[in-house]
C-alpha positions as CSV (number, residue, x, y, z in Angstrom):
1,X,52.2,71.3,69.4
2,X,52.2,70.8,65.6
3,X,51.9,68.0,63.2
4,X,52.7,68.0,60.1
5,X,54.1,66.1,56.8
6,X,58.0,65.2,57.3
7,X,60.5,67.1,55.1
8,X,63.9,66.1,53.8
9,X,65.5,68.2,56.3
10,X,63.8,66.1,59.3
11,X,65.5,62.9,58.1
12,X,68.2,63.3,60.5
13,X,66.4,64.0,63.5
14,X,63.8,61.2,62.7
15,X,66.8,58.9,62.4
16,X,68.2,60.1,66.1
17,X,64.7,59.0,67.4
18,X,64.4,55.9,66.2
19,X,67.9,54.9,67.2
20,X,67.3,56.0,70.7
21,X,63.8,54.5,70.8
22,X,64.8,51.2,69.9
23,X,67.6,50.9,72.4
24,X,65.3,52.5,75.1
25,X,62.0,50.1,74.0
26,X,64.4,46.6,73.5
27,X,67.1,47.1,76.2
28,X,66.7,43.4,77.8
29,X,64.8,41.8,74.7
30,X,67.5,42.0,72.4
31,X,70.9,41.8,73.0
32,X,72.7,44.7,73.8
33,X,75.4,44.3,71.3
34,X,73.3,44.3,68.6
35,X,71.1,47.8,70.4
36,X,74.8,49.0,70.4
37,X,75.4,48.8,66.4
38,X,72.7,51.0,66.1
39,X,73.4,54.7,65.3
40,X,73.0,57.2,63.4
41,X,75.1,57.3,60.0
42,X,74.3,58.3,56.7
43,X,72.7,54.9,55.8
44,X,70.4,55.1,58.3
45,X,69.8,58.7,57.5
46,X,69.8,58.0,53.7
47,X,66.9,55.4,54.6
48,X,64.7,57.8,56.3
49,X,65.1,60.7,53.5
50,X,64.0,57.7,51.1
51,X,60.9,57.1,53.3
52,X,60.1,61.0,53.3
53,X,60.6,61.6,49.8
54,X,58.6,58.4,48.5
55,X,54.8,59.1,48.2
56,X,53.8,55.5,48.8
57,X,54.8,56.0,52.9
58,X,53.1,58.7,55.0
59,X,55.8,59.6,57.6
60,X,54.7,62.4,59.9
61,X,56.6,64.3,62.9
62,X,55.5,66.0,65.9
63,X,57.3,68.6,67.1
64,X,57.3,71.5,69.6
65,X,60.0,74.0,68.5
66,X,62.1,70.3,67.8
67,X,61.5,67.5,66.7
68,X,60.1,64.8,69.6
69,X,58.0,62.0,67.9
70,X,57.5,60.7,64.3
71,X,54.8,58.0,62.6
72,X,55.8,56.3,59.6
């Protein structure tokens, strides 16, 4: 198991995570056409790689030969 600082080249597996989190942790809270819209795109992707890059967040993955977790 490592931790470490995210990299640019995580942003896209970060990005896959969250998506899938969310509709996993807010299936029956909020409605499922909106956990639909969700997905992975450049924007979303785009948003995470701004996260990374920016010194102001701390954004940190956990991974075990792949990615499986992140802390922003």
């Amino acid at each position: 198991m490592i931790i470490r600082k995210a990299e640019p080249k995580d942003a896209n597996a970060i990005a896959q995570i969250n998506v899938e989190t969310w509709k996993d942790t807010y299936k029956g809270l909020i409605n499922d056409a909106v956990l639909n819209e969700r997905k992975v795109d450049e924007k979303r992707i785009a948003g995470w790689l701004t996260r990374i890059q920016d010194p102001s967040f701390i954004v940190l993955v956990y991974e075990d030969k792949n990615i499986l977790g992140y802390l922003w």
